[in-house]
N, C-alpha and C positions, 0 to 999 in steps of 0.2 A: 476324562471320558471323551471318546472321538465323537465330531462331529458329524451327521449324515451329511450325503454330498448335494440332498438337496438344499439344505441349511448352507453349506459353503457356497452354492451357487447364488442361494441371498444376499448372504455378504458380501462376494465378490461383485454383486449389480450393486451396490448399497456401496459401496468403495466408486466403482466405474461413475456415477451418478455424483459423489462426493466432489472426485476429481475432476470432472468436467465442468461442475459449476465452480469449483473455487478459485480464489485467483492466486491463491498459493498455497502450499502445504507444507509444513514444519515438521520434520522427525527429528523426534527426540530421544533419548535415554531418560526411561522413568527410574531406573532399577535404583532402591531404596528409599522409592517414596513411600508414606504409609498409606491409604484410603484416603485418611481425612486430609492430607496435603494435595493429591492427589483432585481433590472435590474442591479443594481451596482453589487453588489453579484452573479448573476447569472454569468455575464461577465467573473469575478473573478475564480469562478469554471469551467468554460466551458475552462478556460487558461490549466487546470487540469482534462482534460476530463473526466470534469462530468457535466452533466446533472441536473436542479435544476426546480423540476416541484410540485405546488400546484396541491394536492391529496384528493380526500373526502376517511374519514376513512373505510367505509364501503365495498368500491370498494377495496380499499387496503388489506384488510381482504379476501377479496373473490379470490383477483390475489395472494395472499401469500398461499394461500390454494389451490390455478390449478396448482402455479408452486411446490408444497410442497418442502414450504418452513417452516420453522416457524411463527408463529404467532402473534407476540410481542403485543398484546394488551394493558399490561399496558403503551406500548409509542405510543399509537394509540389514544389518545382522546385530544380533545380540534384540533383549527388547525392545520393540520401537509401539512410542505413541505417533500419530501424526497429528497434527493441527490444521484443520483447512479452515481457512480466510476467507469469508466470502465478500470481502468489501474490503479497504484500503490495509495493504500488506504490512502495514507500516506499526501500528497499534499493539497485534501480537507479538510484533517481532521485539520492541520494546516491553511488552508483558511478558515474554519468556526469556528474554536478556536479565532482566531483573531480578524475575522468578532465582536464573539458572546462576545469579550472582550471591543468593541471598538462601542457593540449596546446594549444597557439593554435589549430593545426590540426584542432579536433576543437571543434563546436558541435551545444546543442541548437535544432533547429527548433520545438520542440512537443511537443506530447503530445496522445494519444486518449486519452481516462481514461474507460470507460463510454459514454455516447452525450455526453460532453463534448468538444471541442476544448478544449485549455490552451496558453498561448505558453510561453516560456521562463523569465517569471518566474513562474509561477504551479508550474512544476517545481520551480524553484526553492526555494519556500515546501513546495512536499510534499517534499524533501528534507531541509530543515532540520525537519520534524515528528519526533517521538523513534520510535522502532521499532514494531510492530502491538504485542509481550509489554508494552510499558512502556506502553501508551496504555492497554490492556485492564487493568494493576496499578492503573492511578488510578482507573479505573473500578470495580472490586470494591471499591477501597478507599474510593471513593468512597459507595461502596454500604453498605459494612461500617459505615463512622461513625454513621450514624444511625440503623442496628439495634443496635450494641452501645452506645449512647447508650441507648435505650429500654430496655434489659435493665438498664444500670444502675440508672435510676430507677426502674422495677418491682421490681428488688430490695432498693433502698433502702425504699421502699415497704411490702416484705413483710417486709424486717427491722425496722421500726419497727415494724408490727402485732407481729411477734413478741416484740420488745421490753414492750409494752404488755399481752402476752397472758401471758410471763414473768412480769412483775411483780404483774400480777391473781394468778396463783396461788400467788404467796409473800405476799401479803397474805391469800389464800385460808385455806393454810396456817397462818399466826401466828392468826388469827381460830381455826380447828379446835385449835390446841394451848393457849389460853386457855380 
């Protein structure tokens, strides 16, 4: 049964609004999932604040172009879910890598990641990246190494002056008791 076109123009705000807060979006191929896999999977993503909603192509096209965005056409035909991400990209991409190893029936098209198009292995590779907390620990600690390097050797530093300031006045000293 067709939709009215003000009910499309819903959808298409309801997409435009999707896109622009997410910080990435996954199409997929569902064809052959059943409902309850389907519901499985959504579950799964939603644990990774993402959103997992069956999309007609055409509408997709139209909300990529209100919110100018890019266009990715050639991952727009045949069925597509998309997946929008609204928190670290990283999470789903590994939830539907898994999914998509563990269902013949379930592939990734792509990814919108910011104003980039990505294929499936370039998902692929941000899947396998370790999590946003473990990327950001390397980084302070990457940080931390060469500040608390520099504290050492300032302190080295100032304990040798003390050293040298010590022993002036125990020579001080023995000089005042002769």
């Amino acid at each position: 049964m067709p939709i009215s076109r003000e009910k499309k123009e819903d959808v298409i705000a309801d997409l435009v609004e999707r896109f622009t807060r997410s910080q990435a979006a996954f199409l997929t191929d569902y064809r052959g999932l059943s409902a309850w896999e389907m519901t499985g999977l959504r579950n799964r993503l939603r644990e990774s604040s993402t959103a997992y909603q069956v999309v007609k192509n055409t509408l997709t096209k139209l909300a990529l172009a209100q919110a100018k965005l890019p266009v990715p056409v050639e991952l727009l035909s045949g069925p597509t879910a998309i997946g929008f991400c609204y928190k670290d990209p990283v999470a789903p991409a590994k939830v539907m890598m898994e999914y998509a190893r563990d269902n013949e029936s379930f592939s990734i098209k792509g990814a919108l990641i910011g104003l980039r198009v990505v294929g499936p292995e370039e998902v692929r590779a941000i899947a396998e990246l370790p999590p946003r907390e473990v990327l950001l620990g390397k980084v302070v600690g990457g940080l931390q190494a060469p500040i608390a390097g520099l504290v050492n050797v300032l302190g080295g530093t100032l304990r040798g002056l003390l050293y040298v300031l010590q022993a002036r006045l125990r020579e001080l000293q023995e000089e005042a008791k002769n």
